[in-house]
C-alpha positions in Angstrom: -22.7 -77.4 -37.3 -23.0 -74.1 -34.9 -25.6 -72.3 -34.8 -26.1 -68.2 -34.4 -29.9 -68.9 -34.0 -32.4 -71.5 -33.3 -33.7 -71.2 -36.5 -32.7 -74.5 -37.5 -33.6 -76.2 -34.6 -37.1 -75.4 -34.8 -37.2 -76.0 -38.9 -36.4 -79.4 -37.6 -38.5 -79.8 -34.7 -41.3 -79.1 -37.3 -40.5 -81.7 -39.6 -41.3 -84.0 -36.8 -44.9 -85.7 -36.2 -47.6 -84.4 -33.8 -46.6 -85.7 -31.0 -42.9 -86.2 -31.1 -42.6 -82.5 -32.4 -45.0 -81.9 -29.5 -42.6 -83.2 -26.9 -39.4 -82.0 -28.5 -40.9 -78.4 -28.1 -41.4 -79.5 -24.6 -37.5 -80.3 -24.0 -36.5 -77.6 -26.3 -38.1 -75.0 -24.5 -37.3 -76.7 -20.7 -33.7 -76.4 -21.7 -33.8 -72.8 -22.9 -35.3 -71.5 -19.6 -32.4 -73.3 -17.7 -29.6 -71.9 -20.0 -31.1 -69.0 -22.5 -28.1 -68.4 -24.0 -26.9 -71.7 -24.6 -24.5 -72.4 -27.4 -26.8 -74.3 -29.9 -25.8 -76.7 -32.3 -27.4 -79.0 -35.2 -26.2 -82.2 -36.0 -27.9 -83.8 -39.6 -26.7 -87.1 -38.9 -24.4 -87.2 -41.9 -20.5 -87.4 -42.0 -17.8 -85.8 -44.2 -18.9 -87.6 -47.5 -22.9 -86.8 -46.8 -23.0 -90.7 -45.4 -25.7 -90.7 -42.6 -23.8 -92.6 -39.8 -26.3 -91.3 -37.1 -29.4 -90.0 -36.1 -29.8 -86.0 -36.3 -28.7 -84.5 -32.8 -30.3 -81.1 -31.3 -27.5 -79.7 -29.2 -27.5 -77.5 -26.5 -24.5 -75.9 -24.3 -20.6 -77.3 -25.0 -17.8 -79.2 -23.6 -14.7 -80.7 -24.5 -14.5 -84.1 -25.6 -11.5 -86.3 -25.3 -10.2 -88.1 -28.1 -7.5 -90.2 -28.7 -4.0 -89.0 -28.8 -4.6 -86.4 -26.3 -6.7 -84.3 -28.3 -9.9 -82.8 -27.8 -12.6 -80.7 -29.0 -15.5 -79.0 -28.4 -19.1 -80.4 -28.8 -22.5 -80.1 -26.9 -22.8 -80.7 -23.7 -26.7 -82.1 -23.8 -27.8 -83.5 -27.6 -31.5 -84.7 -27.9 -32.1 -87.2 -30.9 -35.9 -88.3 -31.8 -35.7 -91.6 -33.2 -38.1 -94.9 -33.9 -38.2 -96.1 -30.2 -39.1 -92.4 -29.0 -36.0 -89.7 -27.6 -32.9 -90.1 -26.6 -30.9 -87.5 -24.4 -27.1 -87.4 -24.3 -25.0 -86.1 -21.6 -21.5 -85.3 -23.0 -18.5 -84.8 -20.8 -19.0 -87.4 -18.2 -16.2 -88.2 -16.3 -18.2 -91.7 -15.0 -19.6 -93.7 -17.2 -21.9 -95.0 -14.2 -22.8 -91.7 -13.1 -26.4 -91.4 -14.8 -27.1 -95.0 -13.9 -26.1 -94.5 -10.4 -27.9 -91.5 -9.9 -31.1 -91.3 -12.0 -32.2 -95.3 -12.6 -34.3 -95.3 -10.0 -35.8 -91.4 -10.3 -36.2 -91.1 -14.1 -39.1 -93.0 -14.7 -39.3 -95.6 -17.3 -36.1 -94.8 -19.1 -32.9 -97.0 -20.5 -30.0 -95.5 -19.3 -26.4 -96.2 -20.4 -23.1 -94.3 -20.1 -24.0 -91.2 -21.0 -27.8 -91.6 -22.9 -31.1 -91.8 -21.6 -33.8 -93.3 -23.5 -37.2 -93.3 -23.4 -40.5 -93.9 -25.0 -42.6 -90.7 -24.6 -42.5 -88.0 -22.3 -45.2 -88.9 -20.1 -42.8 -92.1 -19.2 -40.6 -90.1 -17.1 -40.2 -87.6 -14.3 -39.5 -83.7 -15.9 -38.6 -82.5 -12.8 -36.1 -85.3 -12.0 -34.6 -84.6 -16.0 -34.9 -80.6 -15.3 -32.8 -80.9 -12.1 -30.1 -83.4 -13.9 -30.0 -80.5 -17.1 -29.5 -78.1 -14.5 -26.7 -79.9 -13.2 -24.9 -80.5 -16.4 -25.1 -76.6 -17.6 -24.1 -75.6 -14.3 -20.8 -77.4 -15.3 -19.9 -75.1 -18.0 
């Protein structure tokens, strides 16, 4: 779902814990300073039939995604997703799969990476200025 506001962002920010609602303010408000008026978007996890098939996703900016049969559409172009092993922070509209790993493994900090996700426990684990400089990247895609 599209958002006008960030109204439901930060409702669901606040639902969060201390500390992981502590840290998502962190990332919310590091990604609004690099792109204050980015498209926002709220994700509740849930598909058509109000299954959850997913974690809820905070998005931030757009892109189009490539599906199959040569369609696309449009989605976020950074999603953050708080979830039992800490936060995860999507890149959409990669062309290379190895990109991240190729360019952040060894700058990040103390992160998983994989095609398009970065992982990590807390905060504290890895480098902000290394994460603020690959956001900046991304948005400056758009």
């Amino acid at each position: 779902m599209k958002l006008d506001s960030s109204k439901l962002l930060l409702n669901f920010i606040n639902l969060q814990e201390v500390k992981l609602r502590e840290e998502l303010y962190i990332l919310h408000e590091l990604i609004m300073r690099i792109k204050p008026h980015a498209q926002l978007w709220f994700f509740d996890g849930k598909n058509e039939s109000g299954k959850i098939v997913t974690n809820p996703n905070m998005g931030y900016g757009a892109c189009m995604l490539k599906q199959a049969a040569n369609k696309s559409r449009e989605f976020y172009r950074i999603g953050i997703s708080p979830n039992l092993q800490g936060i995860s922070i999507y890149i959409f509209g990669l062309e290379d799969k190895t990109y991240l790993n190729q360019h952040y493994k060894d700058k990040i900090g103390k992160a998983k990476i994989t095609g398009y996700c970065i992982k990590f426990k807390s905060l504290k684990d890895i480098n902000l200025e290394v994460l603020q400089s690959l956001l900046e990247t991304e948005f400056n895609k758009e």
